[in-house]
N, C-alpha and C positions, 0 to 999 in steps of 0.2 A: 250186111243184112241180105237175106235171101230175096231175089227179085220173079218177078212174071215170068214165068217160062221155065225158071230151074227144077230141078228133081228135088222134091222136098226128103229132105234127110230122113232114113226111116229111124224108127225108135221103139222101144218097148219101157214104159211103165205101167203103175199101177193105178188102179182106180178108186174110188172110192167103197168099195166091197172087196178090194184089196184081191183083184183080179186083174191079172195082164193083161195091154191092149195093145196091138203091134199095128203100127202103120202098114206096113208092107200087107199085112190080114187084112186090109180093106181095099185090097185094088181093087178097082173097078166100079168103087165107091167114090161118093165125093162127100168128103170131110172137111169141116170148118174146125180149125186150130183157133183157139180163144185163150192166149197169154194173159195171165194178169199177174200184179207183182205178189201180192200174199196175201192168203185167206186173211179172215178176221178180221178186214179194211172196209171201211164203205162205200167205196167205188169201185172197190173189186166185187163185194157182196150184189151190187146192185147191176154191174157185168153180167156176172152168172144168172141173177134172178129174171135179167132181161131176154136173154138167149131161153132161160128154161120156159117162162112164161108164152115166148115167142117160138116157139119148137113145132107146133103144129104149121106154122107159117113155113118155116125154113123148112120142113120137110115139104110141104107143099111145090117150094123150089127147086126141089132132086136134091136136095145135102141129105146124106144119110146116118150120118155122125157127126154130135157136136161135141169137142172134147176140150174143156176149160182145163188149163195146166197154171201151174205153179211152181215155184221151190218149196213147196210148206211139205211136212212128210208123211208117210200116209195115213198112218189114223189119225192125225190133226185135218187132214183135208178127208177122212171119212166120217167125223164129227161133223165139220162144217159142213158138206155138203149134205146130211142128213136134218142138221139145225134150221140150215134153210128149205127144205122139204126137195131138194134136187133130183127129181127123178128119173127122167128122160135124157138130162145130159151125162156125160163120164165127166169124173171131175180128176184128175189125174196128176200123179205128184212125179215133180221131175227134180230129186231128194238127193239120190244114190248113184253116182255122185252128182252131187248136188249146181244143178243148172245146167246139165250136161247136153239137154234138148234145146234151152235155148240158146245154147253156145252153139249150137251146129247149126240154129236157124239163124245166128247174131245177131241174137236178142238179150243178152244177157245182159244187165246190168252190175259191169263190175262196184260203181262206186256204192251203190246199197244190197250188193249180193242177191239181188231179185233177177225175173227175166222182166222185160219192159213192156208195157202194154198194148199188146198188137193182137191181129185178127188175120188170118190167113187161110185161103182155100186152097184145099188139094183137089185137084180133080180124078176121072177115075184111072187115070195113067201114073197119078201118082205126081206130076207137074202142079206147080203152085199158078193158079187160076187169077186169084186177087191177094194183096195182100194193103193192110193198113199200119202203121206204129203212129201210138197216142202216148201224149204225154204223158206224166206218172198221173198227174191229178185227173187228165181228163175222162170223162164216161164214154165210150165208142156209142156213137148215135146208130139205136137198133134200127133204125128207117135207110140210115146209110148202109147197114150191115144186110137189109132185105134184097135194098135197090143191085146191090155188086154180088151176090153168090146166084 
């Protein structure tokens, strides 16, 4: 698993509008990476809605991208993130080949072919700032996720 200090892996998928988002296109940004194992779950659904709800906060913080990923593909994660009315974040499918971002952050969970549920800040050099891995079941506490970006 990728620690404090490393060079966070760059990557390019897609988002929920089925537009590319390339890490390395936000240097000098700070980006909050938000894994969760697969859409259509209730604690991944309530992940995203916490982060989206909470968006004016984290920006208030200097994070300038919040970008929820998955292995799900992308018109199922452009469904979902439309279903849950996601607007402010990217919700972004890591599909083709499938878990390949969070195998480079190792994150990937082989035994249910998901990535695992973690939270992770780039800062704007592109170094990973904080990072958290939560169990499959549990919710990442958005007060803890204010307190560290």
């Amino acid at each position: 698993m990728i620690k404090i200090g490393d060079m966070a892996p760059d990557f390019e998928l897609e988002d929920q509008e089925g537009k590319k988002v390339k890490l390395s296109d936000l240097k000098g940004k700070r980006v909050l990476i938000s894994f969760h194992p697969l859409a259509w779950t209730p604690v991944c659904i309530d992940q995203m809605r916490a982060l989206e709800s909470h968006y004016k906060e984290i920006k208030k913080k200097g994070v300038d991208a919040v970008l929820g990923i998955s292995v799900d593909p992308q018109p199922s994660k452009g469904v979902w993130a439309h279903s849950l009315g996601l607007e402010e974040i990217k919700i972004l499918a890591d599909f083709e080949p499938k878990g390949k971002m969070a195998k480079d952050y190792g994150l990937y969970n082989e035994d249910f072919g998901t990535s695992q549920r973690a939270n992770v800040l780039v800062d704007e050099e592109g170094k990973v700032a904080w990072v958290k891995k939560y169990k499959m079941p549990e919710l990442p506490d958005i007060d803890e996720v204010l307190e560290n970006i």
